[in-house]
BAFI-3210 file (N, C-alpha, C; in Angstrom, 3 decimals, decimal comma, padded with zeros to 6 digits):
// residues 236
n [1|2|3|4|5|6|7|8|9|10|11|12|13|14|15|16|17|18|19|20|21|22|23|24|25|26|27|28|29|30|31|32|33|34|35|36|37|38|39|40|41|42|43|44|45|46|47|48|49|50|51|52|53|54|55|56|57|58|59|60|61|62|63|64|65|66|67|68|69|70|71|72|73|74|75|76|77|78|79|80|81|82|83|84|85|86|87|88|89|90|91|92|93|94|95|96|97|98|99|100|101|102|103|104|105|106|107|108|109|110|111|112|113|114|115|116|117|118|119|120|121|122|123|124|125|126|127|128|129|130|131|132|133|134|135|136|137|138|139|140|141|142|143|144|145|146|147|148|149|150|151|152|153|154|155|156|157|158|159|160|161|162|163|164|165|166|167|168|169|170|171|172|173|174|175|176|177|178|179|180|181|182|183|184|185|186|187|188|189|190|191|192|193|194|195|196|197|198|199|200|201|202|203|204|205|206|207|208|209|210|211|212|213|214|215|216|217|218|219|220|221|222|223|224|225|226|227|228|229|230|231|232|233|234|235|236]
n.u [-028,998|-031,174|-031,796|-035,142|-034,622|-031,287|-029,231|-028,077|-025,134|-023,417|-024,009|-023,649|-021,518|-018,559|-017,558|-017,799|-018,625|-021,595|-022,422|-020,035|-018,067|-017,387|-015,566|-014,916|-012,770|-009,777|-007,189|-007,360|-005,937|-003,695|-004,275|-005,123|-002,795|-001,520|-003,296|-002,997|000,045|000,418|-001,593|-000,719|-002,275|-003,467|-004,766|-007,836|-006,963|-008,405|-011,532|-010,758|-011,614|-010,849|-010,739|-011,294|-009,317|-007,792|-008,169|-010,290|-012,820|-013,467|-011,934|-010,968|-010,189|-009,662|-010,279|-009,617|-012,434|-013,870|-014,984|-012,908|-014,368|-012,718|-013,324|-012,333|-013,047|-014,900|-015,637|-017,510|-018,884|-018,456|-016,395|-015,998|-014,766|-013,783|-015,238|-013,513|-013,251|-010,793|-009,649|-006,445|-003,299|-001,972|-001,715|000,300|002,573|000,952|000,488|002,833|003,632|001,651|002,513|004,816|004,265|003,002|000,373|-001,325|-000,880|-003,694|-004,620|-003,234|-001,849|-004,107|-005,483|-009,002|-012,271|-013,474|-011,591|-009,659|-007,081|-007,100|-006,075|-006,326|-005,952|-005,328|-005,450|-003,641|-005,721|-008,332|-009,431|-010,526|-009,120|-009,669|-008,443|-008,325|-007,363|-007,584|-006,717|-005,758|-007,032|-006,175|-007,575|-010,369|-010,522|-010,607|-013,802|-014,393|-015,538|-015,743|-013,391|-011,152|-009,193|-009,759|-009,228|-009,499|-012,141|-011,817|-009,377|-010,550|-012,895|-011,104|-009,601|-011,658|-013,074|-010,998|-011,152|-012,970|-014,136|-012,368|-012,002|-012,040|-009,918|-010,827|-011,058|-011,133|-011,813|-009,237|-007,468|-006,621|-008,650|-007,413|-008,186|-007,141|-006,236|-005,692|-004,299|-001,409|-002,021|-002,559|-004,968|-004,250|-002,482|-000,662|-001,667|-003,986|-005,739|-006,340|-008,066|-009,075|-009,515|-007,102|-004,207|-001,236|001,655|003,144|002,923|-000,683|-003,343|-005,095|-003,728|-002,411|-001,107|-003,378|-002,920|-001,949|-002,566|-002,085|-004,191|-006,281|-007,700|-006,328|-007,871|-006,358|-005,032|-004,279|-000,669|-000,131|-001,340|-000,140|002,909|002,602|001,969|004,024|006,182|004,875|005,281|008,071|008,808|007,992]
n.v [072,782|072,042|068,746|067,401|065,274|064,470|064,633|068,251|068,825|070,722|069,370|067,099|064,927|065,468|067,549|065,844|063,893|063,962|061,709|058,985|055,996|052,842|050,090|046,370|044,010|041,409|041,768|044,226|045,995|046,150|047,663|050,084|051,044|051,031|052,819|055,451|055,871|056,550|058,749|060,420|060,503|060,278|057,518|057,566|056,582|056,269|055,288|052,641|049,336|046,215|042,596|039,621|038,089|039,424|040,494|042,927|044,726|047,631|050,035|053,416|056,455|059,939|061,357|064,642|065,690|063,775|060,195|057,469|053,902|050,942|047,303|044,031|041,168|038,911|035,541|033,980|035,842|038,409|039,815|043,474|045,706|049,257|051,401|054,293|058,334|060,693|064,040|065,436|067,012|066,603|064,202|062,278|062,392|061,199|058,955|057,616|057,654|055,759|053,443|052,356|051,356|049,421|049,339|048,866|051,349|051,898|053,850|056,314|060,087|062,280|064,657|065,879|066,750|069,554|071,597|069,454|067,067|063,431|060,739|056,921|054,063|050,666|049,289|046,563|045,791|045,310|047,721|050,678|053,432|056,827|059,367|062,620|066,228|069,618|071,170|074,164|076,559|074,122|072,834|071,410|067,971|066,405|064,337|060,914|060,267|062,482|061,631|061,302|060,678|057,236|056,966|056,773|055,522|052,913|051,841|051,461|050,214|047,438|046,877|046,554|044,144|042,386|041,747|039,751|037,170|033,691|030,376|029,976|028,778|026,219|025,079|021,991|020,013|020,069|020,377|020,941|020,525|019,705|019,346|017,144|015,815|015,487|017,679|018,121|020,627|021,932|023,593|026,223|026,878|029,578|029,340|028,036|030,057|031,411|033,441|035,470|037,519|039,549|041,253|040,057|041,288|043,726|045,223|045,509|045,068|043,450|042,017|039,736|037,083|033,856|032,078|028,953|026,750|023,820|022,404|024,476|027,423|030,599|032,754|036,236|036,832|038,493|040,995|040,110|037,572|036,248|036,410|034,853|032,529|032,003|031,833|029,468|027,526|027,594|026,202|023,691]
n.w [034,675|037,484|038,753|040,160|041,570|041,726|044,614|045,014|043,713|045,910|048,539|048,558|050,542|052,174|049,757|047,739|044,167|042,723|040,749|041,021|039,706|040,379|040,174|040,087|040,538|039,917|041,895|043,640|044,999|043,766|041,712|042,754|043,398|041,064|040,075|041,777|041,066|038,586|037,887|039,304|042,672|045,604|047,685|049,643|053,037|055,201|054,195|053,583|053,291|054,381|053,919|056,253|054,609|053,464|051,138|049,205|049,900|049,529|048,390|047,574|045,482|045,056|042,026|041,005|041,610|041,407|042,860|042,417|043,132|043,869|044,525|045,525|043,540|044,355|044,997|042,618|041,992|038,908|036,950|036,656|035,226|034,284|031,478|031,581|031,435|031,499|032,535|031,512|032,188|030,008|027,709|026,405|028,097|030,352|029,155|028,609|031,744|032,217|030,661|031,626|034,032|033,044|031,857|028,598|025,691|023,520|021,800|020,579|021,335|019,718|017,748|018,971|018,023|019,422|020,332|021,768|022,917|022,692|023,870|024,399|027,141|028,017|030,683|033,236|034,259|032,620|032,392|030,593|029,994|028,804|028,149|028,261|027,095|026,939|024,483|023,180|020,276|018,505|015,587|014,523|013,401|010,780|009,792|009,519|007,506|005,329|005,028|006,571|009,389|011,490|013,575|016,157|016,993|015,888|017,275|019,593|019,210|018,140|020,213|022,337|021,343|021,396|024,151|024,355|026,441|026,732|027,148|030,478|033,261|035,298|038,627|040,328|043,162|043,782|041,508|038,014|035,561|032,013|028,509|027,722|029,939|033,695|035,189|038,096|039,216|042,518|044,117|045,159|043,527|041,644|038,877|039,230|039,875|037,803|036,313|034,632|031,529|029,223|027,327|026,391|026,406|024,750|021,273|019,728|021,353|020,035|018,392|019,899|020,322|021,472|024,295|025,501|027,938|029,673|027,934|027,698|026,428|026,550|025,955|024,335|026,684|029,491|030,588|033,287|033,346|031,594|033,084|034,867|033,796|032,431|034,663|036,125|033,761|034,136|036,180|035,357]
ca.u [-030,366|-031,053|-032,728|-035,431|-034,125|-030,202|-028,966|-027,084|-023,450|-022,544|-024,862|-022,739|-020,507|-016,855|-016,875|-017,691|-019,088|-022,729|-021,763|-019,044|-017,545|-017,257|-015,127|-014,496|-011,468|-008,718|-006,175|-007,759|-004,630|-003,053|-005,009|-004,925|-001,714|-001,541|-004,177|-002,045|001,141|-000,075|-002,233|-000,683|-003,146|-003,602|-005,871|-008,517|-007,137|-009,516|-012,512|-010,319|-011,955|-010,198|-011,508|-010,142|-008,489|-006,555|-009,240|-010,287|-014,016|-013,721|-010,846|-011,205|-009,449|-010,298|-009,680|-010,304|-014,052|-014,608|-014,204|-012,989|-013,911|-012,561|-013,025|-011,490|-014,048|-015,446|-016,350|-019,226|-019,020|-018,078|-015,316|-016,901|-013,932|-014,718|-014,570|-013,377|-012,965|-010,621|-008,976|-004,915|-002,647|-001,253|-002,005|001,469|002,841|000,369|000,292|004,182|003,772|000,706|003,112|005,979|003,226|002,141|-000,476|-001,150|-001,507|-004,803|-005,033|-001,216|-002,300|-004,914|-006,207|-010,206|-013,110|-013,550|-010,400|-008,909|-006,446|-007,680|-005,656|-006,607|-004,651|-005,643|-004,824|-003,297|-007,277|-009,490|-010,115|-009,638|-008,765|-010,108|-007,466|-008,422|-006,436|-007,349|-005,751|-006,461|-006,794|-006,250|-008,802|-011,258|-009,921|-012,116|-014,603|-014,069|-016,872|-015,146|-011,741|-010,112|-008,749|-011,310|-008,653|-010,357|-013,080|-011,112|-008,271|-011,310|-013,398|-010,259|-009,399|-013,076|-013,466|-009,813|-011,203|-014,101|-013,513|-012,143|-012,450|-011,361|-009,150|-011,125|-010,427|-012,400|-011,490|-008,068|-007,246|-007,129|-008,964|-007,488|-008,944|-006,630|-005,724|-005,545|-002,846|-001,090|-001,851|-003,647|-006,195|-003,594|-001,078|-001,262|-002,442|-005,464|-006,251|-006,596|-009,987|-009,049|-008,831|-006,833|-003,848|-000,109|002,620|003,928|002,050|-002,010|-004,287|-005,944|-002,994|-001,582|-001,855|-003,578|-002,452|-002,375|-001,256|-003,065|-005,447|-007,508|-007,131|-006,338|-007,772|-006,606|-004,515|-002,880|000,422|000,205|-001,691|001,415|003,693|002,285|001,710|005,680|006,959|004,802|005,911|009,612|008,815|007,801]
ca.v [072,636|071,014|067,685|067,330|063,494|064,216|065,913|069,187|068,539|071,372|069,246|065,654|065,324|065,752|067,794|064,716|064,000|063,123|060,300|058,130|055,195|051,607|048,347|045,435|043,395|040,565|042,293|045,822|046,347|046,484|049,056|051,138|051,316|052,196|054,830|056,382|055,996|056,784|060,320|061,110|060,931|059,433|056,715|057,530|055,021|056,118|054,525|051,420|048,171|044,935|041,487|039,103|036,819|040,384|041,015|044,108|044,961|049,032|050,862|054,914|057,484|061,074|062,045|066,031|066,140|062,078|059,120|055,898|052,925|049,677|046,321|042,659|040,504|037,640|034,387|034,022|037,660|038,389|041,124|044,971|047,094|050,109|052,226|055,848|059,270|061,703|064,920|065,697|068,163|065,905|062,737|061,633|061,474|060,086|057,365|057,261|056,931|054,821|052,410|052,272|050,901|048,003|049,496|049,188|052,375|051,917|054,920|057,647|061,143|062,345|065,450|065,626|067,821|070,994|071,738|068,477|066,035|062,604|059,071|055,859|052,808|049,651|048,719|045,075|045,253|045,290|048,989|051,432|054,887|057,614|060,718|064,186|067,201|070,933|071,922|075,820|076,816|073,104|072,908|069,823|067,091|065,482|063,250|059,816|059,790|062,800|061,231|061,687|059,109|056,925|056,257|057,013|054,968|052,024|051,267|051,123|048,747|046,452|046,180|045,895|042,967|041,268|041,399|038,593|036,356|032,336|029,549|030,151|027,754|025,896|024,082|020,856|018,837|020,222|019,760|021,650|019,797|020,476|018,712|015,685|015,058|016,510|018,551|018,097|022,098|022,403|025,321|027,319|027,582|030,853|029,256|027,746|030,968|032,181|033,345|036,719|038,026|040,760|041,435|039,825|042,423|044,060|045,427|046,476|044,317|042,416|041,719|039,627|035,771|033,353|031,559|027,735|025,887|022,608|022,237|025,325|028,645|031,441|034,053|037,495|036,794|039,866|040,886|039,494|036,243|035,729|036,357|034,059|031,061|031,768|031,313|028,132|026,571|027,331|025,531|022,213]
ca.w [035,170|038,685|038,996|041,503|042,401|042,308|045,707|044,095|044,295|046,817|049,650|048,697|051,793|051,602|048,362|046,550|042,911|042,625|040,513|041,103|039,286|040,809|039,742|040,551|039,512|040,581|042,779|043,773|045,598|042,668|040,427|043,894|043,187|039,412|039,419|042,369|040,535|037,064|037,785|041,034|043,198|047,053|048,284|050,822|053,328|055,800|054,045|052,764|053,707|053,906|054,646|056,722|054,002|052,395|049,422|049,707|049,860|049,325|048,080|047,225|045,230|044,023|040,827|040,755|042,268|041,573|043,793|041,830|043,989|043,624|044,867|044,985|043,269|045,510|044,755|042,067|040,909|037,489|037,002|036,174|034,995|033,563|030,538|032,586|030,749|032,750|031,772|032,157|031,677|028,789|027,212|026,096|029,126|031,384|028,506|028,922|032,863|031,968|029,671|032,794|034,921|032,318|030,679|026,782|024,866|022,623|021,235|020,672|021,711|018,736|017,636|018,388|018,271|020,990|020,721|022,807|022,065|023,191|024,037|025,479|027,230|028,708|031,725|033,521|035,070|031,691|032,492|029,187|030,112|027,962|028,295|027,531|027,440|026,166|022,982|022,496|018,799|017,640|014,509|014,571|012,544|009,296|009,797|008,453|006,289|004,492|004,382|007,936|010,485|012,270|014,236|017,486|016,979|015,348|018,043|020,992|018,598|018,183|021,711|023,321|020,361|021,631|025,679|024,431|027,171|025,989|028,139|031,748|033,830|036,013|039,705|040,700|043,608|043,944|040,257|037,022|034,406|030,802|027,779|027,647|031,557|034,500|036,039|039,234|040,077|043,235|044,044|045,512|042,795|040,941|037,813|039,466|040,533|036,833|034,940|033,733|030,513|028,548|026,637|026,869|026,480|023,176|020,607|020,031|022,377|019,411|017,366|019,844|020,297|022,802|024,704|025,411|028,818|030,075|027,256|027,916|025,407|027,145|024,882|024,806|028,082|029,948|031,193|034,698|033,064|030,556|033,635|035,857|033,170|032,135|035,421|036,025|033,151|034,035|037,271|035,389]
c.u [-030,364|-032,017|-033,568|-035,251|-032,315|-029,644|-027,861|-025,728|-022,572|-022,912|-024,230|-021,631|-019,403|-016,378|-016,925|-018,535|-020,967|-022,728|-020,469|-018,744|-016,966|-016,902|-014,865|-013,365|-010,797|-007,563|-006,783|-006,452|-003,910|-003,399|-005,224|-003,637|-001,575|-001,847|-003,331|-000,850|000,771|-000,432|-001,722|-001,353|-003,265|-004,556|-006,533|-008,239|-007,816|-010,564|-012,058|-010,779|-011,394|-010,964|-010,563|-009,108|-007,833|-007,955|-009,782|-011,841|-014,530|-012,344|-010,740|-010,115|-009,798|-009,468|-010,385|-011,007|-014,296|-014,267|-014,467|-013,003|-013,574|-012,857|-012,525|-013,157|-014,160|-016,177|-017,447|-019,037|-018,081|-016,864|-016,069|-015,478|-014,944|-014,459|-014,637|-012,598|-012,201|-009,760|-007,462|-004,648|-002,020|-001,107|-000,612|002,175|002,296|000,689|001,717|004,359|002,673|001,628|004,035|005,340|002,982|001,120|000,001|-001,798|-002,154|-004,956|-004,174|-002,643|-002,650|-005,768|-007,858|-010,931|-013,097|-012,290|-009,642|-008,436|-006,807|-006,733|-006,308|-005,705|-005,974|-004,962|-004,610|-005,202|-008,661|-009,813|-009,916|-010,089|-009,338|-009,064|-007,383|-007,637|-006,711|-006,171|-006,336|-006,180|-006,713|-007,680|-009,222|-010,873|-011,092|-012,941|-014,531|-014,698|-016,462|-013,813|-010,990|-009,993|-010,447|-010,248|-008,974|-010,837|-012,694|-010,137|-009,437|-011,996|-012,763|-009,936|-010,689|-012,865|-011,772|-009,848|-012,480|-013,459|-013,374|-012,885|-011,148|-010,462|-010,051|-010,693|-012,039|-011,563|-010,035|-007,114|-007,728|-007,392|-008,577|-008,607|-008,216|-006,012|-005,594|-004,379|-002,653|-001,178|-003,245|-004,302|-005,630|-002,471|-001,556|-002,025|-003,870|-006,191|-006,737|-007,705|-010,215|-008,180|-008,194|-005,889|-002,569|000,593|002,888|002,594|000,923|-002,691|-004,800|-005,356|-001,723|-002,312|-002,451|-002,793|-002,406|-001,851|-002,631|-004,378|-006,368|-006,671|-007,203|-006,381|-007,709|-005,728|-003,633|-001,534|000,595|000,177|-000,397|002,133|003,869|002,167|003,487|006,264|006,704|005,678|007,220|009,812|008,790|008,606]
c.v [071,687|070,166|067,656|065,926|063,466|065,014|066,789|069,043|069,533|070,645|067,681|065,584|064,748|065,968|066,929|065,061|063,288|061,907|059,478|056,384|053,858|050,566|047,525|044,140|042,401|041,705|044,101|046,355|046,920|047,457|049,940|052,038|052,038|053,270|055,530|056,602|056,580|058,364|060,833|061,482|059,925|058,985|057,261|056,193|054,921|055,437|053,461|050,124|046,973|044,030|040,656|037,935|037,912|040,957|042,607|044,694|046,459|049,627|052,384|056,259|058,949|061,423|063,302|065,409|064,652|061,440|058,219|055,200|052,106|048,543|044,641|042,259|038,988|036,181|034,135|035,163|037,774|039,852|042,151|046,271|047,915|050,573|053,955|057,109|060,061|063,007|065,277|066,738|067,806|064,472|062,289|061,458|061,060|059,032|056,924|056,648|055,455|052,823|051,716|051,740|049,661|048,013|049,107|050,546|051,725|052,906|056,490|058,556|061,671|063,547|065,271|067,125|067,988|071,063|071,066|067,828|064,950|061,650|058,238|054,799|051,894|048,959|046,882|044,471|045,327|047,042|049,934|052,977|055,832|058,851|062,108|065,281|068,079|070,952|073,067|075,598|075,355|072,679|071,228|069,114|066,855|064,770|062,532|060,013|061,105|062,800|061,261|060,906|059,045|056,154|056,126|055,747|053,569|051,185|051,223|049,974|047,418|045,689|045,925|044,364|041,867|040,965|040,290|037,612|034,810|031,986|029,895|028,687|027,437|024,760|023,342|020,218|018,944|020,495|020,635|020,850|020,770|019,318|017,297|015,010|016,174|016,951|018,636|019,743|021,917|023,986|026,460|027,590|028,665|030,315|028,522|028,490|031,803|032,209|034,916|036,847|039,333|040,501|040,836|040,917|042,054|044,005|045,384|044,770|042,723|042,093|040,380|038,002|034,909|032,214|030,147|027,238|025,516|022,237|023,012|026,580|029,625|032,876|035,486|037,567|037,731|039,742|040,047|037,766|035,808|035,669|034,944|032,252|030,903|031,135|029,895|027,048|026,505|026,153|023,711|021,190]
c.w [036,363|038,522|040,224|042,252|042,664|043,429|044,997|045,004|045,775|048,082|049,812|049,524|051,413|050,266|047,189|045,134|043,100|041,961|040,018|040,334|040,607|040,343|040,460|039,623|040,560|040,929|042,735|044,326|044,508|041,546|041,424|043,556|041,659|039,138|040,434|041,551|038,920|037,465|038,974|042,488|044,459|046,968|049,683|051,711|055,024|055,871|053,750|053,744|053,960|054,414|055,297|056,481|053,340|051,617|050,282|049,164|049,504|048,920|047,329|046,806|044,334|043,127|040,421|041,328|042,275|041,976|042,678|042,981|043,802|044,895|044,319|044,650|044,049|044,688|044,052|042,024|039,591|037,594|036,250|036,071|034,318|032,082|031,178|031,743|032,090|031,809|032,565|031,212|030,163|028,615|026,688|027,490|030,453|030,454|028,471|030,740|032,891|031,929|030,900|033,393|034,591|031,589|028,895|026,499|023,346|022,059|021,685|020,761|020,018|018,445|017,775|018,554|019,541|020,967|022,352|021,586|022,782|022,823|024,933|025,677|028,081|029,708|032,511|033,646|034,202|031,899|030,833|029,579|029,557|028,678|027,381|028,017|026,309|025,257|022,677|020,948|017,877|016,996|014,730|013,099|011,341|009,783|009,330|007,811|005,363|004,511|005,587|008,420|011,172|013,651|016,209|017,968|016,575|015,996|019,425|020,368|018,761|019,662|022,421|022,076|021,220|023,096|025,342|024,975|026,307|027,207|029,195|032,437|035,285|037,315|039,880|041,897|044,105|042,599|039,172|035,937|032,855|029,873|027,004|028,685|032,560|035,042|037,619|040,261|040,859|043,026|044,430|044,980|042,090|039,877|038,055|039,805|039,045|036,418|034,668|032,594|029,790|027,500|026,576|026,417|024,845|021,904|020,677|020,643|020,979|018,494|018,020|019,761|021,572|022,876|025,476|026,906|029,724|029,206|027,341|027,345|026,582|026,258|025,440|026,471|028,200|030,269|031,832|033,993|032,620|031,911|034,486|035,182|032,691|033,167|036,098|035,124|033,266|034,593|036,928|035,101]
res [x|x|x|x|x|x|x|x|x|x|x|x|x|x|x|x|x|x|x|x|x|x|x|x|x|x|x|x|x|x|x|x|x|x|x|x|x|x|x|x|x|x|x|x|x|x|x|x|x|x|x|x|x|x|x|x|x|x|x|x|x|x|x|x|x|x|x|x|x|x|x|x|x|x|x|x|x|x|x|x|x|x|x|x|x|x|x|x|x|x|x|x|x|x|x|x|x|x|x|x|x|x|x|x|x|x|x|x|x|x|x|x|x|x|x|x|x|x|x|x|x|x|x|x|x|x|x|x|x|x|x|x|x|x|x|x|x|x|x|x|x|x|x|x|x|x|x|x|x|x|x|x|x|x|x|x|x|x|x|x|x|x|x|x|x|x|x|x|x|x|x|x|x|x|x|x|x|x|x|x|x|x|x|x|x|x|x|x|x|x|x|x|x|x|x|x|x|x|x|x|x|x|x|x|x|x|x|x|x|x|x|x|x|x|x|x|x|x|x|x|x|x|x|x|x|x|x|x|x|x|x|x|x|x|x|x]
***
């Protein structure tokens, strides 16, 4: 049925989607990169924006008919990953190139209703995937409520519940205040640069532990985070 407020998709210029998906995250550069490397797919680097400290104010990639955009998050803005449904030829191994990348797989490839099989992963950038893929003839599973996995519904619960942000690492003055002295890290070492949360590596998102360094919890802390607080502390 056509809307009389959305312009009908054949009249959206350059083939595009009437609606498109928008995040914002720490290092857009870097999830430019993933979703290219992960689904195969080129960056528009026609429209790509940059500013003139690097960050990156626009960044564009179609997936089939939809543009994902990303940008770097700026000063005083809050981070807006998404939660993004897409469909592949096969959910095991995108979630295998997924995994090679750094992602976490949230959710192994899963029989669901309409004849699809459905996985999800979580990516370094808070994003969580949703991965569909046709299954002809495959029969619709149980319904928990008469006895069948809820496992769907159960491994997205866990991990949205293990991205509840802690307390962030804050700069003052040059200086990272913990909660029994301050630390000699200026504003431009990586770890003063930290205030995102996710998952550290190995095993399910909300099974793993947080993480402690300068008196401030780092709950729920991702890959990169873990990487970046390891190689500090080698440094000390």
């Amino acid at each position: 049925m056509n809307s009389e407020i959305l312009l009908p998709q054949p009249s959206v210029p350059a083939g595009g989607a009437v609606l498109n998906p928008f995040v914002i995250v720490d290092d857009a550069a870097g999830l430019v990169g993933f979703v290219s490397s992960v689904f195969g797919v080129a960056e528009n680097a026609e429209v790509r924006t940059q500013m003139p400290d690097g960050k990156l104010i626009h960044a564009q990639l179609r997936l089939g008919g939809v543009d994902l955009m990303i940008a770097d998050r700026l000063e005083g803005w809050p981070l807006r990953p998404g939660l993004l449904q897409v469909w592949v030829r096969d959910v095991a191994s995108v979630l295998q190139r997924a995994s090679a990348a750094g992602a976490t797989t949230v959710t192994e490839p899963t029989p669901f209703y309409g004849e699809v099989t459905l996985g999800s992963m979580l990516d370094d950038w808070q994003n969580i995937w949703w991965l569909w893929a046709p299954a002809p003839g495959q029969p619709d599973p149980a319904p928990a409520w008469e006895g069948g996995s809820n496992v769907v519904f159960s491994t997205l619960d866990k991990t949205l519940k293990s991205l509840t942000p802690g307390t962030s690492l804050r700069t003052d003055l040059g200086r990272v205040h913990s909660s029994h002295a301050e630390s000699d890290v200026g504003p431009g070492h990586p770890v003063a640069q930290i205030d995102r949360f996710g998952s550290p590596s190995g095993g399910h998102p909300a099974d793993r532990p947080a993480i402690h360094s300068g008196g401030y919890l780092l709950a729920g802390a991702d890959q990169r985070l873990l990487r970046i607080v390891t190689r500090f502390q080698a440094r000390r």
